[in-house]
C-alpha positions in Angstrom: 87.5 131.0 85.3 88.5 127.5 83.3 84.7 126.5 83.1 81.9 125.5 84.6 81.8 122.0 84.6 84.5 118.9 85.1 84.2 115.2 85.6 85.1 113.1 88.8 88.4 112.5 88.3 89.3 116.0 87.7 87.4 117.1 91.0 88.9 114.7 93.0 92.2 116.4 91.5 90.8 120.1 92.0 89.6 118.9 95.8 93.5 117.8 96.4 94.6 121.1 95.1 92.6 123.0 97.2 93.8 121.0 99.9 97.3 121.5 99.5 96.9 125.6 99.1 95.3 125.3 102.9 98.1 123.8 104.2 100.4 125.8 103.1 98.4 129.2 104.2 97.9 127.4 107.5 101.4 127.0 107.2 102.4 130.6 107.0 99.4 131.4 109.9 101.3 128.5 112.4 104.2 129.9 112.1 104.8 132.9 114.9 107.4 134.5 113.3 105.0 135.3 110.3 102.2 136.7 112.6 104.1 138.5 115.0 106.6 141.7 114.4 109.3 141.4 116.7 111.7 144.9 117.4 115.0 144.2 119.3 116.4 147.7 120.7 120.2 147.3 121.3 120.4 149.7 124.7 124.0 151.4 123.7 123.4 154.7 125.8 122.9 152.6 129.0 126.6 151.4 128.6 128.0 154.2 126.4 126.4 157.8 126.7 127.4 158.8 123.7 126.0 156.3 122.0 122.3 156.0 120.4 120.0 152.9 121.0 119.7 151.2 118.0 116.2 149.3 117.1 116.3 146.3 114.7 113.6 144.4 113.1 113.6 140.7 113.3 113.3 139.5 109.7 110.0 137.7 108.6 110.1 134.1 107.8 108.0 134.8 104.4 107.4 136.8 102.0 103.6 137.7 102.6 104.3 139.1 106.3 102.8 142.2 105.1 99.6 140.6 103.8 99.0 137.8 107.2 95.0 139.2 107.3 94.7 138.7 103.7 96.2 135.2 103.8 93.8 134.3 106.2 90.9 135.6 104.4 92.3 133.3 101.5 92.0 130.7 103.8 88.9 130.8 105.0 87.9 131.8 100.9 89.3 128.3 100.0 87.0 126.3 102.5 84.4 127.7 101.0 85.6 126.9 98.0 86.6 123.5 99.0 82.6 123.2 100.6 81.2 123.9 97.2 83.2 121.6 95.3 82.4 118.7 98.1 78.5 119.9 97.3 79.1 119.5 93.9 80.7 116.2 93.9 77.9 114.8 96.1 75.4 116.1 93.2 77.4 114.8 90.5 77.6 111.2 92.7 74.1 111.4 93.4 73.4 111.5 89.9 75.1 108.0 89.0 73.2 104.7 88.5 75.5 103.3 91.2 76.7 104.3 94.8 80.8 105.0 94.0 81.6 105.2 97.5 80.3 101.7 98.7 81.2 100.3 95.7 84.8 101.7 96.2 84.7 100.0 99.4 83.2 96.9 98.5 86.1 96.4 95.8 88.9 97.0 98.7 86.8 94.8 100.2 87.2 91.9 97.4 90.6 92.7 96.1 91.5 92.3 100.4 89.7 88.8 100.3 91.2 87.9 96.6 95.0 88.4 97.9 94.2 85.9 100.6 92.3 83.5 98.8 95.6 83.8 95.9 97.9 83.0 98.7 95.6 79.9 99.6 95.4 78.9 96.2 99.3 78.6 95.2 100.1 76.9 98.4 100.9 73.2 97.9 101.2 69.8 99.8 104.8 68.9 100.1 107.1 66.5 102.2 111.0 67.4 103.4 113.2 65.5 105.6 115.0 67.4 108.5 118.2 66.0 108.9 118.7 65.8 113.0 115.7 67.4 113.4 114.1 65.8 116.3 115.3 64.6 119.4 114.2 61.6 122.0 116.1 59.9 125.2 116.5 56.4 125.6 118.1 54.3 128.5 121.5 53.0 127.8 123.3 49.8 128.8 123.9 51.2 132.2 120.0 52.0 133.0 121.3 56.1 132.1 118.5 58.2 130.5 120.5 60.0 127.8 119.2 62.1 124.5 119.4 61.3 121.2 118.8 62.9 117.4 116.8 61.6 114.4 115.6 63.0 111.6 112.1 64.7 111.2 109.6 63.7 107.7 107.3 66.7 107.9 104.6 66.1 105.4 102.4 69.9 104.8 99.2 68.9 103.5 96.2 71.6 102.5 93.4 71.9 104.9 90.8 72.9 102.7 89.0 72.3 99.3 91.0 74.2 96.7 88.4 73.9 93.9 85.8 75.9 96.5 88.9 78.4 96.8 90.1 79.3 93.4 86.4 79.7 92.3 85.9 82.1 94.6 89.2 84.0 93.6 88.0 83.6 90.2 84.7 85.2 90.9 86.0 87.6 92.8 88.7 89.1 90.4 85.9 89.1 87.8 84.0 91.1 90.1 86.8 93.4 91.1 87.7 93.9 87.6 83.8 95.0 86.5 83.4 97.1 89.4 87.1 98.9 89.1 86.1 99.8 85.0 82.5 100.7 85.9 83.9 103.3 88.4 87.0 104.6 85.8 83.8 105.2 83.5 81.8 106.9 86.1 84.6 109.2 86.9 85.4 110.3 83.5 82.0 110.5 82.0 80.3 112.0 84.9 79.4 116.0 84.9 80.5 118.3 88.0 79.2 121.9 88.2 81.5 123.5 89.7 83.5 126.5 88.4 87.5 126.6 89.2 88.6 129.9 90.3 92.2 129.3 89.3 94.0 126.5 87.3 94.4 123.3 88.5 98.4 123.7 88.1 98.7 127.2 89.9 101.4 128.2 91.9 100.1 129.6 95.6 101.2 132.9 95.3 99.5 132.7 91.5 96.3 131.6 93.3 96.9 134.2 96.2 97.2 137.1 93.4 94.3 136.3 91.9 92.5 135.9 95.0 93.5 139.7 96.1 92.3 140.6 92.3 89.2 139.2 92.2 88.7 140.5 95.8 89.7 144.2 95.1 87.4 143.8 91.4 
């Protein structure tokens, strides 16, 4: 055991870890050829009578196809592993002097709205001349309707107030920025009690053989 207590950050790190293990148990549970034994008996005699059948064994696509009901027991051992840790990071949360989840999704929020409003604010009013870019029709000398080209001034002007615009970027950067170093300081400072029962940077067999040991202890 590396101790009884972490902070946020390393949780969140721990919960992806125990993730990861799952998947690849559940990986070795899919996958038929790991939960199934499959014997191919070559029927010689039936074409030669003095030869012997010969029975082969198809070969396993892992190396644990001898432990299949243990690796499932490790599964459902790391749910509940991964159920405690979630009960532990909601104590640890609960504990704070602000709610981390809606704030981390009130500062999406904002830094979504900021990156809009920063677009807003660096556009600017301009005027270009397309050369030939426009066309009309006129009558000529002979009463004919034909077409004819001019050029095009586009003049792009702002449709908005941009003082009202980059005040509210302002403000909401400002925001963003307070919010995003109050929650880095709530993640390292805060206390999770939750005991790890294998490092952080464990292998899955190295997690798997100390499963099986604590198990057989």
């Amino acid at each position: 055991m590396e101790g009884t207590t972490m902070n946020l950050k390393e949780a969140f790190r721990y919960q992806n870890k125990l993730q990861s293990l799952l998947d690849e148990a559940q990986g070795i549970l899919d996958c038929d050829a790991n939960v199934t034994k499959v014997a191919n008996t070559y029927l010689r005699h039936k074409v030669m009578p003095e030869a012997e059948d010969e029975t082969v064994m198809d070969v396993a696509q892992t190396e644990y196809a001898e432990q299949i009901t243990d690796i499932a027991r490790f599964m459902l051992y790391l749910l509940e592993e991964k159920s405690r840790l979630f009960a532990a990071i909601r104590k640890a949360k609960d504990s704070l002097d602000m709610d981390m989840d809606s704030e981390v999704s009130l500062n999406a929020a904002r830094q979504s709205i900021a990156r809009t409003f920063k677009r807003m604010n660096d556009l600017r009013s301009s005027e270009q001349l397309l050369s030939g870019g426009g066309t009309g029709y006129r009558f000529n000398a002979e009463g004919n309707q034909i077409s004819y080209c001019c050029d095009v001034k586009r003049v792009t002007t702002i449709n908005y107030d941009r003082k009202v615009i980059h005040a509210a970027l302002s403000k909401l950067n400002r925001q963003a920025d307070e919010t995003s170093n109050r929650l880095d300081l709530c993640l390292v400072t805060s206390k999770v009690d939750y005991t790890v029962p294998f490092d952080v940077n464990a292998s899955f067999a190295e997690a798997f053989e100390i499963y099986l040991e604590n198990v057989q202890n």
